[in-house]
C-alpha positions in Angstrom: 173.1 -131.0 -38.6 176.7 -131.8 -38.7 178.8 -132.9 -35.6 180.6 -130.3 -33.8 183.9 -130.9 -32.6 185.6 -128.2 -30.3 188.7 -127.1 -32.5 191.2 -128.3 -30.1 190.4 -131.9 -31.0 191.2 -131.4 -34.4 194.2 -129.2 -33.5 198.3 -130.9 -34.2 199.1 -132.8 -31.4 202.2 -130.2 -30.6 199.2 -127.6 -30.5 197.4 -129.5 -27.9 200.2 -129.9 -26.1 200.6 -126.6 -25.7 197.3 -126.0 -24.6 197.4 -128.7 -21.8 200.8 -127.2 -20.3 198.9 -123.9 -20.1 195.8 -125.5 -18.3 198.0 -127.9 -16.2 199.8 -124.1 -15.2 196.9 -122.6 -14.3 195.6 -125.9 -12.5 198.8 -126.2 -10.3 198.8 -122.5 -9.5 194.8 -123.3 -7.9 195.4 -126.3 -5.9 197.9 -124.6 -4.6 196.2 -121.6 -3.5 193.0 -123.8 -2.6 193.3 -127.4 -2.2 194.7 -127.9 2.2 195.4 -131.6 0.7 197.5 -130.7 -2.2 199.3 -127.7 -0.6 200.2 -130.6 2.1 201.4 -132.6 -0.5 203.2 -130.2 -2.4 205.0 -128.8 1.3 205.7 -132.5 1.8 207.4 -133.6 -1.5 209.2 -129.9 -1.7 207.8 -129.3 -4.8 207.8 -125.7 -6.3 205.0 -125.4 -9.0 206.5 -122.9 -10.9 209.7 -125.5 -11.7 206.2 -127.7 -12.7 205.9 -126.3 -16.2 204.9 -129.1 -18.7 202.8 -132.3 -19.1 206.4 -134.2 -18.9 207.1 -132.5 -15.4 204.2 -134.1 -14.0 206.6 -137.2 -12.6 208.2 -134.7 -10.5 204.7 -135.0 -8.4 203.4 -138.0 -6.6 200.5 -139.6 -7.6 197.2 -139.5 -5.5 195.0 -142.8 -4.9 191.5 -143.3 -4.3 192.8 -144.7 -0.4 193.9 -140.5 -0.3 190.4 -139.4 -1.1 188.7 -142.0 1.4 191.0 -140.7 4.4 191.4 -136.8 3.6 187.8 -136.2 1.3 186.9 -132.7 2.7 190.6 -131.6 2.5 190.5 -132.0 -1.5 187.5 -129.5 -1.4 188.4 -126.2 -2.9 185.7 -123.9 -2.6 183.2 -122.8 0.6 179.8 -124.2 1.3 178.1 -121.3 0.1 179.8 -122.0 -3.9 178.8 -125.7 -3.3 175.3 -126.7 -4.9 175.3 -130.8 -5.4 177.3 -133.5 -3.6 177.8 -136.5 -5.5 179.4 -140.0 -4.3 181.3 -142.5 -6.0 179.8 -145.7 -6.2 182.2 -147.3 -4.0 183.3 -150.6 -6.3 186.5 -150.9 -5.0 186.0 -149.4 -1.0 183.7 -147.0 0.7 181.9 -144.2 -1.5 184.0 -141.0 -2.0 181.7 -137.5 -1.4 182.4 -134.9 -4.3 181.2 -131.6 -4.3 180.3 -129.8 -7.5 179.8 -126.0 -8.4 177.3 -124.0 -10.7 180.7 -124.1 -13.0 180.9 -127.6 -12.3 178.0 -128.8 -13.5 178.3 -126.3 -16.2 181.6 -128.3 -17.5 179.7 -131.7 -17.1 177.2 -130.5 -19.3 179.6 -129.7 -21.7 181.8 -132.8 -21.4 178.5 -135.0 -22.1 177.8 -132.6 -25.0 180.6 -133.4 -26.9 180.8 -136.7 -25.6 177.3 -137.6 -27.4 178.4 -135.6 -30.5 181.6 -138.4 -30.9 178.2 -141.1 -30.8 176.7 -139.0 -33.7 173.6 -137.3 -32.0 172.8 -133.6 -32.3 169.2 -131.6 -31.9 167.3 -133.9 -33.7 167.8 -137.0 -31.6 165.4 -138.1 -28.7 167.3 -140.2 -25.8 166.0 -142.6 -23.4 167.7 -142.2 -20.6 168.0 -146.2 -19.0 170.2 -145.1 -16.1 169.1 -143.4 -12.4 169.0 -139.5 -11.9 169.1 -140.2 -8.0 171.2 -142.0 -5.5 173.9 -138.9 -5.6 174.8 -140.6 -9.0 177.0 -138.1 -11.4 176.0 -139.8 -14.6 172.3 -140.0 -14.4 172.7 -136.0 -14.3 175.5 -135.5 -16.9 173.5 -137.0 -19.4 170.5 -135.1 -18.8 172.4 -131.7 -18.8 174.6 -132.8 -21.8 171.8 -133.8 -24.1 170.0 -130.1 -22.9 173.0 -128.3 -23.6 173.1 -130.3 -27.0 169.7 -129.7 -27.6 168.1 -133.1 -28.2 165.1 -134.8 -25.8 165.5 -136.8 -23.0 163.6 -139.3 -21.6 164.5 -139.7 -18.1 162.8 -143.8 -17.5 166.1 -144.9 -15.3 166.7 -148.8 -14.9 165.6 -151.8 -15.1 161.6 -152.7 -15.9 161.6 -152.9 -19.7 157.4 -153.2 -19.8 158.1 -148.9 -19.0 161.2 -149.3 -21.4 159.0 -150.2 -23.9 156.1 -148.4 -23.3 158.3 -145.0 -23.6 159.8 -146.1 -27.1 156.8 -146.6 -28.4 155.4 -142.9 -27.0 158.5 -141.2 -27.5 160.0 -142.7 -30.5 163.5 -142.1 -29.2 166.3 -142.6 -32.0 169.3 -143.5 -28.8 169.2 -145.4 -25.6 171.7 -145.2 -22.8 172.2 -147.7 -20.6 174.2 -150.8 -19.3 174.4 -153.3 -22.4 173.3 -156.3 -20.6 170.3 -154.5 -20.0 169.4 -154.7 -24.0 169.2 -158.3 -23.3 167.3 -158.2 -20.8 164.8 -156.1 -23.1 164.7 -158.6 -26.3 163.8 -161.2 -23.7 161.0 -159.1 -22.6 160.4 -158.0 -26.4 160.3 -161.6 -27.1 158.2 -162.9 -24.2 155.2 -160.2 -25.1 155.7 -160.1 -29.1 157.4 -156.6 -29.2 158.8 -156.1 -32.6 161.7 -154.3 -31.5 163.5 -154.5 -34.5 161.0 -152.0 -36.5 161.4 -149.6 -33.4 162.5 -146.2 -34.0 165.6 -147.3 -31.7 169.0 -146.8 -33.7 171.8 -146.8 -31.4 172.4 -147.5 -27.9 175.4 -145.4 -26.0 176.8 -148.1 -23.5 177.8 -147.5 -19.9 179.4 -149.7 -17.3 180.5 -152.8 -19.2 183.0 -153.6 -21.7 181.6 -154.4 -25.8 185.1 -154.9 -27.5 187.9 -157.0 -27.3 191.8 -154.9 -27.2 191.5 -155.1 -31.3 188.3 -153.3 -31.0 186.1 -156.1 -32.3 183.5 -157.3 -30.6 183.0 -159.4 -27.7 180.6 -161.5 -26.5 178.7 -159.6 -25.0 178.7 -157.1 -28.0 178.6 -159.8 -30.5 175.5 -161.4 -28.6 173.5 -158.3 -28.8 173.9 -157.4 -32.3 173.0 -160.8 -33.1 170.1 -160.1 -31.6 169.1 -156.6 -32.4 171.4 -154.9 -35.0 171.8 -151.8 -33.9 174.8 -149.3 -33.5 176.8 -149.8 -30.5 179.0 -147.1 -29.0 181.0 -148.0 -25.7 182.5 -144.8 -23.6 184.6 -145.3 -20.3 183.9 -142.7 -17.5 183.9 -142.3 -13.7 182.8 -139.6 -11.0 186.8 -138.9 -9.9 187.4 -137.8 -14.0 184.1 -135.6 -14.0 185.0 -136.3 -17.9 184.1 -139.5 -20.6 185.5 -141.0 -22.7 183.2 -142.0 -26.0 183.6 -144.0 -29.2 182.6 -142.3 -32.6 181.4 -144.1 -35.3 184.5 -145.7 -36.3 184.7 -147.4 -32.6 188.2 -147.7 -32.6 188.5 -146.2 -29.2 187.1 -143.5 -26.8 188.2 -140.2 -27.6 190.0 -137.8 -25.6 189.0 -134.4 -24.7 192.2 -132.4 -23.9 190.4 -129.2 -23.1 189.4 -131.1 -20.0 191.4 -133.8 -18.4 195.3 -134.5 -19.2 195.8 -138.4 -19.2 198.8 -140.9 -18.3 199.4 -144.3 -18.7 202.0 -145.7 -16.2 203.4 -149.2 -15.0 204.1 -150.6 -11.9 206.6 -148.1 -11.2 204.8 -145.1 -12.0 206.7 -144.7 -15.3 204.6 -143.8 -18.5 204.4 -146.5 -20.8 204.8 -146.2 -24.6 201.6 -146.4 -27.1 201.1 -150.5 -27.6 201.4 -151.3 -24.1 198.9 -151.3 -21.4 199.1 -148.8 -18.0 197.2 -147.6 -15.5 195.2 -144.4 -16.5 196.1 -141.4 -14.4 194.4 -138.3 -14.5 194.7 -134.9 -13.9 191.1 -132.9 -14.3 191.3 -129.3 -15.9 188.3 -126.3 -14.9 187.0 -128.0 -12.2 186.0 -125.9 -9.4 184.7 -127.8 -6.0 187.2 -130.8 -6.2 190.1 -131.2 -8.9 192.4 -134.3 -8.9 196.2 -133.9 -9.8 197.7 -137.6 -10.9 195.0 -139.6 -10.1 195.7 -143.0 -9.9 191.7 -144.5 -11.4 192.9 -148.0 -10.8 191.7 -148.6 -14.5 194.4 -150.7 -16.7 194.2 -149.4 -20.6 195.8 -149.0 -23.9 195.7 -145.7 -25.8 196.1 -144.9 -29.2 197.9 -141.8 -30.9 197.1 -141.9 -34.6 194.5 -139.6 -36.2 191.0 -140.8 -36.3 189.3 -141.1 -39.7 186.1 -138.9 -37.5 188.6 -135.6 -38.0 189.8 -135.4 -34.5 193.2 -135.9 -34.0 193.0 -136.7 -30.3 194.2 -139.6 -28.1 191.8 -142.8 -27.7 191.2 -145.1 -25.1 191.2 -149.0 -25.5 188.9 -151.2 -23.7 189.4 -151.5 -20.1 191.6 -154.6 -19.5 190.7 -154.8 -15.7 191.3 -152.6 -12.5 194.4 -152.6 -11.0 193.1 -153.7 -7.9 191.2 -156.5 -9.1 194.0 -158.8 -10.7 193.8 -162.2 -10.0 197.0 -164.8 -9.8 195.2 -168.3 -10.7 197.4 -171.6 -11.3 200.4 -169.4 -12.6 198.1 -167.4 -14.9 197.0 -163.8 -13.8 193.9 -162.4 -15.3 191.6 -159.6 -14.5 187.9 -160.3 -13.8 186.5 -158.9 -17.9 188.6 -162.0 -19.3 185.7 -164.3 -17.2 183.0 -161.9 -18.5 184.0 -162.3 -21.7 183.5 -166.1 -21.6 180.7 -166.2 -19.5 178.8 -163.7 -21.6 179.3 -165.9 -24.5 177.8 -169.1 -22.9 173.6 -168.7 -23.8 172.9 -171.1 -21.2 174.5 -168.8 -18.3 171.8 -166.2 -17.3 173.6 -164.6 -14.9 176.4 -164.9 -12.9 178.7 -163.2 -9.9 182.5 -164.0 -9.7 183.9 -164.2 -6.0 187.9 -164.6 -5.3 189.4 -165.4 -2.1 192.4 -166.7 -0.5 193.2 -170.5 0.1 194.8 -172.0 2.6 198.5 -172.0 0.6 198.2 -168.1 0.2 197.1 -168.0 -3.4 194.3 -166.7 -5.0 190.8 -169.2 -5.7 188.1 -168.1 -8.0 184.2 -169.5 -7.3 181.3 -168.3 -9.8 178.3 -168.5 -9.1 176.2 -169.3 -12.4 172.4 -168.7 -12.8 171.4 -171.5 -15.4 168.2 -173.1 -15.9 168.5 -177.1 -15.1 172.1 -177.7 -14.6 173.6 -180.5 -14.7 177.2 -182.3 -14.3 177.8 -182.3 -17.6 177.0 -178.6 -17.7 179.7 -177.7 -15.0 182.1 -179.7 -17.8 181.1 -177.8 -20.7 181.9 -174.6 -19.0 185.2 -175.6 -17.5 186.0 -176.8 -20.9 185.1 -173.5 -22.1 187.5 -171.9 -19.5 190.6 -174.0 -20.0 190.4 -173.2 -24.1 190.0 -169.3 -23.4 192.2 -169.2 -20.3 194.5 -172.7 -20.3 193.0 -172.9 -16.3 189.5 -173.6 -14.9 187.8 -172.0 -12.0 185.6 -173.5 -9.7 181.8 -173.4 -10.4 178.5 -173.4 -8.5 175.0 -173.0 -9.6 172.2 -171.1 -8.7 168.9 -169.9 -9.4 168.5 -166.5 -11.6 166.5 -165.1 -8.7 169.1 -165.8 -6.1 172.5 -164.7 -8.7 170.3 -161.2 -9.0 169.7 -161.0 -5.4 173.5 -161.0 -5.0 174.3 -158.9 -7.8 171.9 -156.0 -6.2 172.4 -155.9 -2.7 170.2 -152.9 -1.0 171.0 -149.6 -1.8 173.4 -150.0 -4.6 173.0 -148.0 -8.1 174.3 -150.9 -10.3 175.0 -154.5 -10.8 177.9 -156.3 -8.8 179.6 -159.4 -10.7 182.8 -159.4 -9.3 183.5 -159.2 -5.2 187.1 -159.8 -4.0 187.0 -161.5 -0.2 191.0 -161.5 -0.5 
């Protein structure tokens, strides 16, 4: 069965311009009528919609952050109580969780954004998915996936995290083709694999769609963390970039050069400091503004999330925009010895170090003002000349080193998953 791709993402990129002007139209037209913290806004700023008439006239309009969503979260809610049938919450990396509430048409769209979304990783009908992630905890993904691949047509296998013994056990029942899941996780299952002579390689595994963490470098090679796990098990890796605010991902096809963009559902910015869009080749902050959504739609929404994007045609057919690897958040930057740095650039190293099992990375504030960097290393008998080799390693990638402390496994993972939380930790910012 071949791939469907909606026709929109094939369309001329003046074609889908037009098409997102028309949406953005109708979108302005509803918050306006529904949304008490947009009408505020717009009565604020003395904006008049109808003057708002194009992608490009969307700097005449402020942006919204996540602090907006934290302090006014019921006001962005368009709909009554009685359209309202799921609450979902962020998963609150960078401050407390946000609530957002979803509609029958919501979760409708969701199903179709994950749809398409796994048709750009190449699955259809045919495919059976293991599903590595959680379907509780008020966590959006855990149900887009399941309602996507059901809307595409193909099996899921709803395991959810962690305990590869049940990971394994499933593949070998189910003999599903895909996994999704958090790519450090795949290590974690060829150390079990290994441990309990698994031969995971001759499974009927073929690709694993990747959540959460970052598998390529800006030039779309891999990193070390991609690069370790196809070492390891060879098969095909497909990253996608996603959160709860865009209700929408962003997924490689099988050229992974990129996330593709679905226009028919979410319009996309790229702005610097100054909230001025930033040409193809350089990196800004993505911005969104969500298109059909129902409960809770976000106009210029500030994710925090620092990106290139790419304009030319994809060999795949589709002629939309793609998203690079996320550099860092915003948020998260870090000023060390005169060299700033977001926290993926220490992943990156880390994640290439085999000795390193796991690891958290803390930031503070000295004394002086400026920023200090501790991580905390899970390693297996370390030793001084350890704590060398990995500064060494620091200062080649990075020209500075940061301070290091090691730890047991047990006690880096007991950080990493503190109570309650849907997914791993690495990076916490005591600034």
């Amino acid at each position: 069965m071949s791939t469907f791709i909606p026709e929109i993402e094939k369309s001329t990129p003046a074609d889908i311009r037009v098409h997102q002007n028309s949406k953005l139209i109708e979108a302005l037209a509803y918050l306006n009528d529904n949304s008490i913290f947009y009408q505020a806004l717009f009565e604020k700023n003395q904006i008049d919609i109808v003057k708002i008439k194009s992608v490009e006239d969307l700097s005449l309009i402020p942006t919204t952050s996540k602090d907006d969503l934290q302090k006014h979260n019921d006001d962005f809610i368009c709909v009554g109580k009685e359209k309202i049938v799921d609450y979902i919450t962020t998963s609150g990396t960078l401050g407390d969780p946000v609530t957002f509430a979803m509609t029958n048409a919501d979760l409708d769209r969701l199903a179709y954004n994950e749809q398409i979304s796994f048709g750009c990783a190449g699955l259809d009908s045919n495919d059976t998915v293991q599903l590595t992630v959680t379907n509780d905890r008020r966590f959006m993904a855990g149900k887009a996936y399941f309602l996507g691949l059901r809307k595409l047509g193909a099996a899921s296998i709803r395991v959810g995290p962690g305990i590869p013994e049940l990971q394994f056990d499933s593949i070998e029942r189910f003999e599903p083709s895909t996994l999704v899941l958090v790519p450090s996780f795949i290590l974690k299952m060829v150390e079990y694999a290994e441990a309990h002579n698994i031969d995971y390689k001759r499974s009927s595994v073929r690709k694993a769609v990747c959540i959460g963490e970052s598998l390529r470098n800006a030039d779309f090679s891999l990193n070390a963390l991609g690069q370790k796990i196809k070492d390891k098990w060879d098969i095909h890796l497909y990253s996608t970039y996603a959160s709860t605010e865009m209700g929408t991902a962003f997924t490689e096809c099988e050229e992974g050069i990129g996330g593709h963009h679905h226009p028919e559902m979410i319009i996309v910015e790229f702005l610097d400091e100054e909230g001025k869009p930033v040409p193809e080749g350089q990196a800004g902050e993505v911005t969104i503004t969500s298109l059909g959504v129902e409960a809770m739609p976000l106009l210029r929404f500030k994710t925090g999330d620092i990106c290139h994007h790419h304009l030319e045609k994809c060999k795949c057919g589709r002629t939309t925009m793609r998203l690079g690897p996320v550099i860092g958040r915003k948020q998260q930057m870090i000023k060390y010895k005169g060299t700033a740095l977001y926290p993926p650039a220490l992943y990156d190293i880390l994640n290439g170090i085999d000795s390193v099992q796991n690891y958290v990375v803390e930031v503070s504030t000295n004394d002086f003002g400026t920023d200090e960097i501790l991580i905390k290393i899970g390693i297996d008998d370390p030793s001084q000349a350890s704590i060398k080799s990995l500064k060494d390693h620091f200062r080649a990638k990075l020209r500075v080193a940061p301070e290091i402390e090691f730890h047991t496994s047990a006690e880096i993972a007991s950080i990493q998953f503190p109570e309650m939380n849907r997914k791993p930790i690495l990076f916490f910012d005591k600034r």
